[in-house]
N, CA, C and O atoms as a CHARMM CRD file, in Angstrom:
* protein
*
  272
    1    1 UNK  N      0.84800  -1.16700   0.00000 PROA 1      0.00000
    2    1 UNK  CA     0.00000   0.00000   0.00000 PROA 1      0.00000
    3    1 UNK  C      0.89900   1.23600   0.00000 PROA 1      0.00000
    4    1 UNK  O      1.85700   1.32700   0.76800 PROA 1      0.00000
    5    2 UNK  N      0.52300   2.31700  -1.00000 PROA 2      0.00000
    6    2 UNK  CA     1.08100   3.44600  -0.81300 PROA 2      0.00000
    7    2 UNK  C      0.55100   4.64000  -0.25500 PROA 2      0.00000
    8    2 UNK  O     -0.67700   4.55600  -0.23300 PROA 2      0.00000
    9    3 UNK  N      1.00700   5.82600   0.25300 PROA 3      0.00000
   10    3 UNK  CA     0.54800   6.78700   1.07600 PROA 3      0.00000
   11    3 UNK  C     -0.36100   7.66600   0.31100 PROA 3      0.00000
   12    3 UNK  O      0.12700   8.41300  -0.53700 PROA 3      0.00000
   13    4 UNK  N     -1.31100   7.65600   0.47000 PROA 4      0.00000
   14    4 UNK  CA    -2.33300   8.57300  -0.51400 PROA 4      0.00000
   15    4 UNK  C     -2.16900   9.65700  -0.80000 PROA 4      0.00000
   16    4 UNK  O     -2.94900  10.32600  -1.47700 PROA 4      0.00000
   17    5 UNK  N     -0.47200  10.25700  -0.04700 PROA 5      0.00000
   18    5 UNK  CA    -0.56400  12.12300  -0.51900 PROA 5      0.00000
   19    5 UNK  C      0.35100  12.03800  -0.72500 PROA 5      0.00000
   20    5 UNK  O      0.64100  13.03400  -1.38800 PROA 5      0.00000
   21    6 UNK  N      1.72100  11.04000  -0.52400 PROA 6      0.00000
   22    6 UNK  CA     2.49700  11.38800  -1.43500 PROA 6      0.00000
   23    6 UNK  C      3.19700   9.89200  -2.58400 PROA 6      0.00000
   24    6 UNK  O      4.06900   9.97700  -3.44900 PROA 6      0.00000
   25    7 UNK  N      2.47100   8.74900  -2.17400 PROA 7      0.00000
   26    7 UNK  CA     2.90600   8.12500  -3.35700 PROA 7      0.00000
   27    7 UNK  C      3.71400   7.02300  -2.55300 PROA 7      0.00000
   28    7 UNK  O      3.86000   5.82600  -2.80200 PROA 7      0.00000
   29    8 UNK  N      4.17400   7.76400  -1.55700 PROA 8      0.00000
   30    8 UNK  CA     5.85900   6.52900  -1.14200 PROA 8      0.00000
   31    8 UNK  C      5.17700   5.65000   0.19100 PROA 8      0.00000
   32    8 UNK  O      4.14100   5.89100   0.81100 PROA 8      0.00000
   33    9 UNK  N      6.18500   4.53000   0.37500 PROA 9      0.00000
   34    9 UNK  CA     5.27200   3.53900   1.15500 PROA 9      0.00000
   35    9 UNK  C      5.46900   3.68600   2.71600 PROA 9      0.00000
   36    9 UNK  O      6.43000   4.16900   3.31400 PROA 9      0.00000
   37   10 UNK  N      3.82900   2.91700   3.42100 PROA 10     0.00000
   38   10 UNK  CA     3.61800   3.33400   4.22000 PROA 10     0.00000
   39   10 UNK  C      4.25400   2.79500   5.48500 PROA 10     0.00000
   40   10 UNK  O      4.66100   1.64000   5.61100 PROA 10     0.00000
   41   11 UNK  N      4.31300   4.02700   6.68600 PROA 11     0.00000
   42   11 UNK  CA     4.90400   3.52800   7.81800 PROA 11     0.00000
   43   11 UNK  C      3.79900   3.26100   8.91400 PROA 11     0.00000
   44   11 UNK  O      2.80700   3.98700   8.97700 PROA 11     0.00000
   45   12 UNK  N      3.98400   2.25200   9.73400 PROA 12     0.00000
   46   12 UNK  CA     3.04500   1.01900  10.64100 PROA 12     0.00000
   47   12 UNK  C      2.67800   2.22500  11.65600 PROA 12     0.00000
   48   12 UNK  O      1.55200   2.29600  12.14900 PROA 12     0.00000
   49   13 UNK  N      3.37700   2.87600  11.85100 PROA 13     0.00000
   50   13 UNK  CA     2.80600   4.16400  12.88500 PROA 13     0.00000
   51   13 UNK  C      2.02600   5.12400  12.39000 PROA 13     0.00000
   52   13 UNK  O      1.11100   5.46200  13.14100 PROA 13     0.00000
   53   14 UNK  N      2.09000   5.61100  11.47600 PROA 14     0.00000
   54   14 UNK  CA     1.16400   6.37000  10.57500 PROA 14     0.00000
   55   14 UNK  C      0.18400   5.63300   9.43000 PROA 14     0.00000
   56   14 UNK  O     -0.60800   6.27100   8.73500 PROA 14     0.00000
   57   15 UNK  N      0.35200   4.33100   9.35900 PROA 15     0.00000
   58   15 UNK  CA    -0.55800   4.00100   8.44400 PROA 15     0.00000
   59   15 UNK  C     -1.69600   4.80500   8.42400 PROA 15     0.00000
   60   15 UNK  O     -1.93900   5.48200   9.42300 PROA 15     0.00000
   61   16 UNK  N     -2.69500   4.86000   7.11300 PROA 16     0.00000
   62   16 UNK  CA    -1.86700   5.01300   6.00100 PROA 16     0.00000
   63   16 UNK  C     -0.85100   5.50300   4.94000 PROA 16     0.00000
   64   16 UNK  O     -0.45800   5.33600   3.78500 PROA 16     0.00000
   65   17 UNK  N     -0.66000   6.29600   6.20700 PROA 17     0.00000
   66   17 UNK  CA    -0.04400   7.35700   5.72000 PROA 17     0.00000
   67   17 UNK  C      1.58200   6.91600   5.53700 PROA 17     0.00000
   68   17 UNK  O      1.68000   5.69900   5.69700 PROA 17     0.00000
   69   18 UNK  N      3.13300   7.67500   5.19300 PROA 18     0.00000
   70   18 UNK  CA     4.34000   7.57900   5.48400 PROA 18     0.00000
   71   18 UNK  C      5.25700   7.81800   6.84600 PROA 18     0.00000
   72   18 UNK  O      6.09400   7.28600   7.57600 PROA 18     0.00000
   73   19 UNK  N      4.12600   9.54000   6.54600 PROA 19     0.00000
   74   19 UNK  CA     5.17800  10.30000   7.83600 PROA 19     0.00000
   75   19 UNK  C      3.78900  10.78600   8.39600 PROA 19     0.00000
   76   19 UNK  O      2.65700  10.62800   7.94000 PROA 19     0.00000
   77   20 UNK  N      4.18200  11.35400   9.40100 PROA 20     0.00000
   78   20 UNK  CA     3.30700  12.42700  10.22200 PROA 20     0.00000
   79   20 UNK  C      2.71400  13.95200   9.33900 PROA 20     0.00000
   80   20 UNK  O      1.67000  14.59900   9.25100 PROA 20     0.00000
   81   21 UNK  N      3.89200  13.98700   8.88800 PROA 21     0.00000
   82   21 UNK  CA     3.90600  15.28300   7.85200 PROA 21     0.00000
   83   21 UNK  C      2.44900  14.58300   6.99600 PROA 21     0.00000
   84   21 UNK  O      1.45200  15.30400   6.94300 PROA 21     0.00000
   85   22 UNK  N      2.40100  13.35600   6.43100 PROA 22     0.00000
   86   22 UNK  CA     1.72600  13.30800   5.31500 PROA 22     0.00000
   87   22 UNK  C      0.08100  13.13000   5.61000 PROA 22     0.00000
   88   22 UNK  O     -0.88800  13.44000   4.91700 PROA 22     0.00000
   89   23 UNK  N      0.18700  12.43400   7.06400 PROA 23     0.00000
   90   23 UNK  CA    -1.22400  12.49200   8.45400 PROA 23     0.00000
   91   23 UNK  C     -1.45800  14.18300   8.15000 PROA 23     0.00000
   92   23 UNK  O     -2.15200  14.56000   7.20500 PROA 23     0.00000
   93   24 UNK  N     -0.96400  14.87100   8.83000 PROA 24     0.00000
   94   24 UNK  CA    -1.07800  16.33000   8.71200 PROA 24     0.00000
   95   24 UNK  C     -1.69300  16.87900   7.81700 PROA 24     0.00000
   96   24 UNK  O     -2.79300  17.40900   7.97600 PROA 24     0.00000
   97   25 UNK  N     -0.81800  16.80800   6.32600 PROA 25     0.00000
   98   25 UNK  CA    -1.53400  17.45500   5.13400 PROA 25     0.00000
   99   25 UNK  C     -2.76500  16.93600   5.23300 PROA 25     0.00000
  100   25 UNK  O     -3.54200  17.85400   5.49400 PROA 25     0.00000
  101   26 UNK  N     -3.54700  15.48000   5.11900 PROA 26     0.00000
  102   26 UNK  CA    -4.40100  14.98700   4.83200 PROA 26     0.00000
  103   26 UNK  C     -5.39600  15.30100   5.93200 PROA 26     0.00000
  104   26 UNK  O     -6.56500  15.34700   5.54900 PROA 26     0.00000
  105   27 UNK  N     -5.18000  15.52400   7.19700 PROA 27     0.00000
  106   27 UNK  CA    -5.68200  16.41600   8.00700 PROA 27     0.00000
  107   27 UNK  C     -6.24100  17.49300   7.79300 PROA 27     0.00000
  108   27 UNK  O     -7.41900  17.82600   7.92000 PROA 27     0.00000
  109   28 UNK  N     -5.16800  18.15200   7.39200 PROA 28     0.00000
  110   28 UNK  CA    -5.30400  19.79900   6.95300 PROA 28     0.00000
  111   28 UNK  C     -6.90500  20.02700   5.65200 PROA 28     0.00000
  112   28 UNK  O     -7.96900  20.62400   5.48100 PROA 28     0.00000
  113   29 UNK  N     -6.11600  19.19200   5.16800 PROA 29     0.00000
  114   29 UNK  CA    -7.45100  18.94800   3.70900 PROA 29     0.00000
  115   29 UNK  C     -8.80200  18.48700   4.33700 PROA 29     0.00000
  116   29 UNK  O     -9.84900  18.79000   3.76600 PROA 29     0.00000
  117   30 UNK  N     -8.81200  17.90500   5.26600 PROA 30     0.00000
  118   30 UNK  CA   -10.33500  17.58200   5.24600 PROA 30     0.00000
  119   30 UNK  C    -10.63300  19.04100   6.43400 PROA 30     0.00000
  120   30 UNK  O    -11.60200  19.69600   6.05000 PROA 30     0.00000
  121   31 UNK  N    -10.14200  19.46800   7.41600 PROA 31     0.00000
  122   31 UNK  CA   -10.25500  20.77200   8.22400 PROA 31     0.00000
  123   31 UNK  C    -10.59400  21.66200   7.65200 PROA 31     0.00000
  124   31 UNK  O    -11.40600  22.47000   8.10200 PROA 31     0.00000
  125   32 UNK  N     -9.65900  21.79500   5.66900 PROA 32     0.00000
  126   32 UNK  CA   -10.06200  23.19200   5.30500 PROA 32     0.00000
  127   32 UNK  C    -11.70400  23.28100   4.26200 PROA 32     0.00000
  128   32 UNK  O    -12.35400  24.16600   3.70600 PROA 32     0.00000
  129   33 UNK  N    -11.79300  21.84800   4.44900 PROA 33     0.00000
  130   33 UNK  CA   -12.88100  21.49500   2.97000 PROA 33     0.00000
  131   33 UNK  C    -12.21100  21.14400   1.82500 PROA 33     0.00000
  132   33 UNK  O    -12.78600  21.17600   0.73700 PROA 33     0.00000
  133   34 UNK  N    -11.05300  20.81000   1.93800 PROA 34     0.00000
  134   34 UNK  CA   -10.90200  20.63100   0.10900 PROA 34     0.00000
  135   34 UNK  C    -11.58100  18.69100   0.68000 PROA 34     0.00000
  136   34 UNK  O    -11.11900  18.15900  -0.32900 PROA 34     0.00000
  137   35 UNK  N    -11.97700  17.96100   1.14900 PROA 35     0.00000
  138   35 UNK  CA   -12.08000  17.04600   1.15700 PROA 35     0.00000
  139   35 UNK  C    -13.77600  17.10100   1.72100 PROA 35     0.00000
  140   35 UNK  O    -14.06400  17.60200   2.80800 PROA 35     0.00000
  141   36 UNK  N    -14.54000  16.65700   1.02700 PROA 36     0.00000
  142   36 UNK  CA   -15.76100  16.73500   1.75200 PROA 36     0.00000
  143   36 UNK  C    -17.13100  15.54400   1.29300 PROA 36     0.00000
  144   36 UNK  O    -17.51100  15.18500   0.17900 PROA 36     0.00000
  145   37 UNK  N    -17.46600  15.28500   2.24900 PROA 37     0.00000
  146   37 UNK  CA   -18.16600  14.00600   2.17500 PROA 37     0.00000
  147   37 UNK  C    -19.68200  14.75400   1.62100 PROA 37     0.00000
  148   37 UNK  O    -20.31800  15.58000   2.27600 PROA 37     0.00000
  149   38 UNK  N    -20.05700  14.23100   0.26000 PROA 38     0.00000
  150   38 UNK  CA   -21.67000  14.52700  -0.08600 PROA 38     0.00000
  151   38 UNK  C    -22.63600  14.52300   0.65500 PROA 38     0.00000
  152   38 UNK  O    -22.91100  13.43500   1.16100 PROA 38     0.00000
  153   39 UNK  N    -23.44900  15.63700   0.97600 PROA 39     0.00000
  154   39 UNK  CA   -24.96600  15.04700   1.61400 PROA 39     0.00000
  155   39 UNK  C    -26.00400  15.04900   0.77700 PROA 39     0.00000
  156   39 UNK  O    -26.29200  16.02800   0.08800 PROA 39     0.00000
  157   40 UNK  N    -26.73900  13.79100   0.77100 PROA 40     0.00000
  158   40 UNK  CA   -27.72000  13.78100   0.32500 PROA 40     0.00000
  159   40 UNK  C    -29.15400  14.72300   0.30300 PROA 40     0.00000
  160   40 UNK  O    -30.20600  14.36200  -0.22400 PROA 40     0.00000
  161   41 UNK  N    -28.92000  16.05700   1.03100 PROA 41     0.00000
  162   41 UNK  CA   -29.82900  16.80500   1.19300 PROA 41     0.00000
  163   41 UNK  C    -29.45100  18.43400   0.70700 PROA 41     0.00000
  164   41 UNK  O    -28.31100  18.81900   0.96800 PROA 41     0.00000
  165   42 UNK  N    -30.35400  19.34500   0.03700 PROA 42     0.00000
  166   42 UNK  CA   -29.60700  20.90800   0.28300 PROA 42     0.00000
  167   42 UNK  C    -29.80000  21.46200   1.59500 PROA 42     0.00000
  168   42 UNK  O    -30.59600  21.13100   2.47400 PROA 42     0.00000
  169   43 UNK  N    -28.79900  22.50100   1.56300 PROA 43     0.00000
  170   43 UNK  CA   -28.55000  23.30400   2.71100 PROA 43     0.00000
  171   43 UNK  C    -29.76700  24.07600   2.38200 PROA 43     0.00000
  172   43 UNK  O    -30.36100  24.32200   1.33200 PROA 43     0.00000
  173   44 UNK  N    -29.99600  24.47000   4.01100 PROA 44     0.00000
  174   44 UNK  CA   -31.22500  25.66100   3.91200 PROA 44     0.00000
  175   44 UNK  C    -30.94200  26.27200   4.78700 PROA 44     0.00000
  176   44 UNK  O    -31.17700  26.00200   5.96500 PROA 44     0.00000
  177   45 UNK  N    -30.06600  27.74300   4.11800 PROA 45     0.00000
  178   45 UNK  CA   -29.59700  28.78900   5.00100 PROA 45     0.00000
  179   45 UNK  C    -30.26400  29.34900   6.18700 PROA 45     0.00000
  180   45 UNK  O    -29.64900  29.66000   7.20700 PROA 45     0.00000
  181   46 UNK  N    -31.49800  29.46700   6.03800 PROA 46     0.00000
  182   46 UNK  CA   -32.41500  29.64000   7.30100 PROA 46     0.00000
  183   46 UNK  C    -31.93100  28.88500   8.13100 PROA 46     0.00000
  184   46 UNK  O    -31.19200  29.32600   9.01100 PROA 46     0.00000
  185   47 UNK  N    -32.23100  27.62100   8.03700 PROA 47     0.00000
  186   47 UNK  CA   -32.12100  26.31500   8.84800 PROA 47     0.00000
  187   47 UNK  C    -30.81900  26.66500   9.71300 PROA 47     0.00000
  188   47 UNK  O    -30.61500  26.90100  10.90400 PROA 47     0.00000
  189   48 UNK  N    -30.06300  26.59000   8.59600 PROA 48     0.00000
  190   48 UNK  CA   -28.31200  26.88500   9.37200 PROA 48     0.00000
  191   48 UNK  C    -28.15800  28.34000  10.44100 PROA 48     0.00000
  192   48 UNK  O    -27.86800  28.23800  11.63300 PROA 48     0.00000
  193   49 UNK  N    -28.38100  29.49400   9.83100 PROA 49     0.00000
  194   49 UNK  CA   -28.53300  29.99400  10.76900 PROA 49     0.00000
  195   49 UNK  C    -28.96600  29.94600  12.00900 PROA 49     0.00000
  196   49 UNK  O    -28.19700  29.88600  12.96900 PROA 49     0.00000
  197   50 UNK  N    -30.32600  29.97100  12.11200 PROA 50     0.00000
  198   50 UNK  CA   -31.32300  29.25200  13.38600 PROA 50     0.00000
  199   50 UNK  C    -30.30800  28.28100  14.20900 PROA 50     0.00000
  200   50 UNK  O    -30.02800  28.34600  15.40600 PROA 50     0.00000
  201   51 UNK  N    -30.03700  27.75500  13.64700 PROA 51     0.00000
  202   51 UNK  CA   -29.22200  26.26800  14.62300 PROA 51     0.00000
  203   51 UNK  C    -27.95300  27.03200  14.98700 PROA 51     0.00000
  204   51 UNK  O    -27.51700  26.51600  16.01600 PROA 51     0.00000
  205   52 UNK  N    -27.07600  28.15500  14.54600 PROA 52     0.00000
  206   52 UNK  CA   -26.41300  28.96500  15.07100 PROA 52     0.00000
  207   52 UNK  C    -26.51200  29.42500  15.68700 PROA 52     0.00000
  208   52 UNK  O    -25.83500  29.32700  16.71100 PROA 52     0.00000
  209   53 UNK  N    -27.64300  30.45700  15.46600 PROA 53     0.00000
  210   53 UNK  CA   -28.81800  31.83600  16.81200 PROA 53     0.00000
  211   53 UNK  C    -28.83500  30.40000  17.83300 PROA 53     0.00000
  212   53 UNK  O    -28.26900  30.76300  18.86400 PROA 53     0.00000
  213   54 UNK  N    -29.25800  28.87300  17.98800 PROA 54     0.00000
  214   54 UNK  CA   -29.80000  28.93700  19.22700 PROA 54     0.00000
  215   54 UNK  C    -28.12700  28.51300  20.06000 PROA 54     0.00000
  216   54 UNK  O    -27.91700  28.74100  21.25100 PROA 54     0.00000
  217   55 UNK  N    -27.14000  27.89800  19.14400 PROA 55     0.00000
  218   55 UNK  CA   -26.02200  27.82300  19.75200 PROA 55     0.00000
  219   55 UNK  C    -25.42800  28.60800  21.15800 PROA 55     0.00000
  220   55 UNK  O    -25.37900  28.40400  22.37100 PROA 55     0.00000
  221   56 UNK  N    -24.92100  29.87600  19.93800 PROA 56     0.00000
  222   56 UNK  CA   -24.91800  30.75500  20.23200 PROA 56     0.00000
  223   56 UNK  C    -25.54800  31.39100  21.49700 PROA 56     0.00000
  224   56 UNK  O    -24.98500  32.06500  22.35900 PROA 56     0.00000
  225   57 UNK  N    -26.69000  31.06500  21.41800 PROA 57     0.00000
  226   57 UNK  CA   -27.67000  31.67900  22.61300 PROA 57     0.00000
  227   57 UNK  C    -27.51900  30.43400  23.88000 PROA 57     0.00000
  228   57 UNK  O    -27.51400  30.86300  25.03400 PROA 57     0.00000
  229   58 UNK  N    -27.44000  29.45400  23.74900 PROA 58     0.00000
  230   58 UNK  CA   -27.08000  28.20600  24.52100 PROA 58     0.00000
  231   58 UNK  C    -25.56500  28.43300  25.37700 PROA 58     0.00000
  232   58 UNK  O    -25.46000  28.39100  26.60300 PROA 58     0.00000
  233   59 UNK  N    -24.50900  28.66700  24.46500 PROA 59     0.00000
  234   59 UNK  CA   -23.44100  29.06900  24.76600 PROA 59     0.00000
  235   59 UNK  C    -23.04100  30.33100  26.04900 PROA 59     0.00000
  236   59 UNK  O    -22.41300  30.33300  27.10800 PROA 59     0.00000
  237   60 UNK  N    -23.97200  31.54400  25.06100 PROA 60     0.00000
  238   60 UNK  CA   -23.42200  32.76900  26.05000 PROA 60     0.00000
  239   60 UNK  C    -25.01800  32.22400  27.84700 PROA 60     0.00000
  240   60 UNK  O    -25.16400  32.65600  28.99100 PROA 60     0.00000
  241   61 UNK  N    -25.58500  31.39100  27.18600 PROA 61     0.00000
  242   61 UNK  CA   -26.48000  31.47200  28.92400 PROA 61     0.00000
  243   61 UNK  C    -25.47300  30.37200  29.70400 PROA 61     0.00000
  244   61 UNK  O    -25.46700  30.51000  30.92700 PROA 61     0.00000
  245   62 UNK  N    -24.78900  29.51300  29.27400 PROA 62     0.00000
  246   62 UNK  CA   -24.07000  28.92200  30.14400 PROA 62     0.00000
  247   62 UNK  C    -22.74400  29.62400  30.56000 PROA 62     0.00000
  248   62 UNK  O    -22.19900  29.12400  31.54500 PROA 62     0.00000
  249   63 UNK  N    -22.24400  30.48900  30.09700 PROA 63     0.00000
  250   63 UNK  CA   -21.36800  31.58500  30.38200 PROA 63     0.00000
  251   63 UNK  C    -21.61600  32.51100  31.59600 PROA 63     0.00000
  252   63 UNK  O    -20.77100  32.83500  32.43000 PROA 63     0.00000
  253   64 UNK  N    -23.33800  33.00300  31.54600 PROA 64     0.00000
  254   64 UNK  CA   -23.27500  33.89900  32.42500 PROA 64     0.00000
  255   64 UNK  C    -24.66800  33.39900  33.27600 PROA 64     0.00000
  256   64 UNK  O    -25.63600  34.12300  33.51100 PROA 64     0.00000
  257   65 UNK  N    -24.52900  32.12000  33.63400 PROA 65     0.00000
  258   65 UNK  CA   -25.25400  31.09700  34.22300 PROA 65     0.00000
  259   65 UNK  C    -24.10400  31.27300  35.67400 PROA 65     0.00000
  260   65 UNK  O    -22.88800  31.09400  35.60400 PROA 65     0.00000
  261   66 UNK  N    -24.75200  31.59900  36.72900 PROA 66     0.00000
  262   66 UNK  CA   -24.39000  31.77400  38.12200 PROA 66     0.00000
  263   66 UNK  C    -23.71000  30.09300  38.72000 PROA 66     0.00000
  264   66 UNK  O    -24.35400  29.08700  38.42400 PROA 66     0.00000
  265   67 UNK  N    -22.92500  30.01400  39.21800 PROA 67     0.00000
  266   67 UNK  CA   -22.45700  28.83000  39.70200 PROA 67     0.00000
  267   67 UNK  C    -22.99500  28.62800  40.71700 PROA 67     0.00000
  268   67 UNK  O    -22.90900  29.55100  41.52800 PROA 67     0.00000
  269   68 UNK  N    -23.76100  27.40400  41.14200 PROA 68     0.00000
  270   68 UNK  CA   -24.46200  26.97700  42.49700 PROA 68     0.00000
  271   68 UNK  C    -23.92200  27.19700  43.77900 PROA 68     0.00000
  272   68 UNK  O    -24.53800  26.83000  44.78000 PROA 68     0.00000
């Protein structure tokens, strides 16, 4: 088996990868989006927002939520 980002073969500690370096890049790629798994559904910006607003709102009340 070879390392999917750069070609050369793989090491038992990083399988599948070579090096750490090559874990990393392939890391990096799915973190930034160049790698992204299809969904079977469209986005609905409303939707997304909303689920942000209540985050968001979830977030800052446990912030300034009084400690018992």
């Amino acid at each position: 088996m070879s390392c999917p980002i750069c070609g050369g073969d793989t090491a038992q500690k990083y399988r599948p990868f070579c090096s750490k370096r090559c874990a990393d890049v392939d890391l990096a790629r799915w973190m930034n989006g160049s790698y992204a798994v299809p969904s079977g559904r469209e986005e609905d910006p409303e939707e997304i927002a909303e689920a942000m607003e209540e985050a968001l709102r979830e977030q800052f009340e446990a912030l300034t939520k009084k400690p018992h």
